[in-house]
C-alpha positions in Angstrom: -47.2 15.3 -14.2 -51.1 14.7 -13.6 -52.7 11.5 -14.4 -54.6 11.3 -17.9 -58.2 10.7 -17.3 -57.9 7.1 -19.1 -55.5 6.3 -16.3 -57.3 7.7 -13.4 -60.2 6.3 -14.2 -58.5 3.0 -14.4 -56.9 3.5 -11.4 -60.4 4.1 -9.8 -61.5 0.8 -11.0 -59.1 -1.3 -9.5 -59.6 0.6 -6.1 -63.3 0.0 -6.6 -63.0 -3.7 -7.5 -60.7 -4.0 -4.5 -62.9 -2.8 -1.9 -65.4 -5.5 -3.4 -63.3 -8.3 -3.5 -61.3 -7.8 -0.7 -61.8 -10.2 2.6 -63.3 -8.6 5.7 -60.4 -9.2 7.6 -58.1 -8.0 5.1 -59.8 -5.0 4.8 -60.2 -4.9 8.5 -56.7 -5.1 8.8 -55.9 -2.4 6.4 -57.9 0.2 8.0 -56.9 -0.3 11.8 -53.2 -0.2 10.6 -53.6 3.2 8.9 -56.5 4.4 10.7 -56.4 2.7 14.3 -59.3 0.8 15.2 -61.0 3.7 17.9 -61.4 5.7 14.5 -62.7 2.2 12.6 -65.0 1.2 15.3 -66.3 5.1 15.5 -67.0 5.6 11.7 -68.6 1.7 11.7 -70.2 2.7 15.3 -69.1 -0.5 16.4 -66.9 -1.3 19.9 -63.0 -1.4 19.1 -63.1 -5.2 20.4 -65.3 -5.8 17.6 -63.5 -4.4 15.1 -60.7 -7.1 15.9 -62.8 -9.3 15.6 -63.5 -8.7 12.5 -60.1 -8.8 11.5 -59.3 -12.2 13.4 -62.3 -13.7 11.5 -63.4 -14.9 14.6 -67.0 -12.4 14.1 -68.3 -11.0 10.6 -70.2 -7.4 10.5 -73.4 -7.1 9.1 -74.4 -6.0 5.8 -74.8 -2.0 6.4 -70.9 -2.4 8.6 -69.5 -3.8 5.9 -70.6 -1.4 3.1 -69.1 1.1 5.8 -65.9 -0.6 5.8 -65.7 -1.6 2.3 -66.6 2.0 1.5 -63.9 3.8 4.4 -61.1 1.6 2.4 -62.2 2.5 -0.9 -61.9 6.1 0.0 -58.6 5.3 1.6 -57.1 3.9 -0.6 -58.3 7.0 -3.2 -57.0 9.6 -0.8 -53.3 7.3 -0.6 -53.4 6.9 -4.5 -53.5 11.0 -5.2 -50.5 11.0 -3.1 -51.2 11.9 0.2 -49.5 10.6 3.4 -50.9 8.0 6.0 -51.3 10.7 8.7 -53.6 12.8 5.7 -55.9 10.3 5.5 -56.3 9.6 9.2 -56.7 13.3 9.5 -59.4 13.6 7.0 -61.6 10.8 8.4 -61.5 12.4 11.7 -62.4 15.7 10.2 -65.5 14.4 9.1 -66.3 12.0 11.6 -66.5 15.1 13.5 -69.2 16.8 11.7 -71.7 13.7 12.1 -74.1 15.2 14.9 -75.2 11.6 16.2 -71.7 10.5 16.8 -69.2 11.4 19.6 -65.6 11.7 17.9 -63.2 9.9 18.8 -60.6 10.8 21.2 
């Protein structure tokens, strides 16, 4: 049975609010673990040392990296909550990390 549009607009708040009020390194944490941090570091075109880095709190992003990562977990966490597997959403952020012409994909 689909969600009611009450309760998946709800549901898109608290992912919203979330990926605002989460910590860096929480969030940081959350991606490399479902996404792996060569894909994090490539869609915040960042070094993968970096991005741990991020995550250790020992180094904090600036403020156009973070609205990356706050946004990549925020989508995330949508694509988890419709139901889709871990390996889904890692395969949808390479599929369109792949169509960014500045940016090698990674490997």
């Amino acid at each position: 049975m689909r969600p009611t549009v009450a309760a998946r607009r709800s549901t898109d708040q608290l992912i919203h609010r979330d990926s605002v009020t989460e910590t860096l390194p929480a969030i940081g944490k959350f991606l490399t673990d479902l996404l792996g941090v060569t894909l994090v570091a490539h869609i915040v075109d960042n070094e993968p040392n970096t991005v741990r880095r991020w995550e250790k709190s020992a180094n904090t992003p600036g403020n156009e990296t973070e609205r990356r990562l706050r946004t990549t977990a925020q989508i995330a966490r949508t694509i988890l909550e419709a139901g889709d597997a871990d390996h889904v959403v890692r395969a949808w952020f390479i599929g369109i990390t792949r169509s960014w012409p500045t940016r090698r994909p990674p490997a």
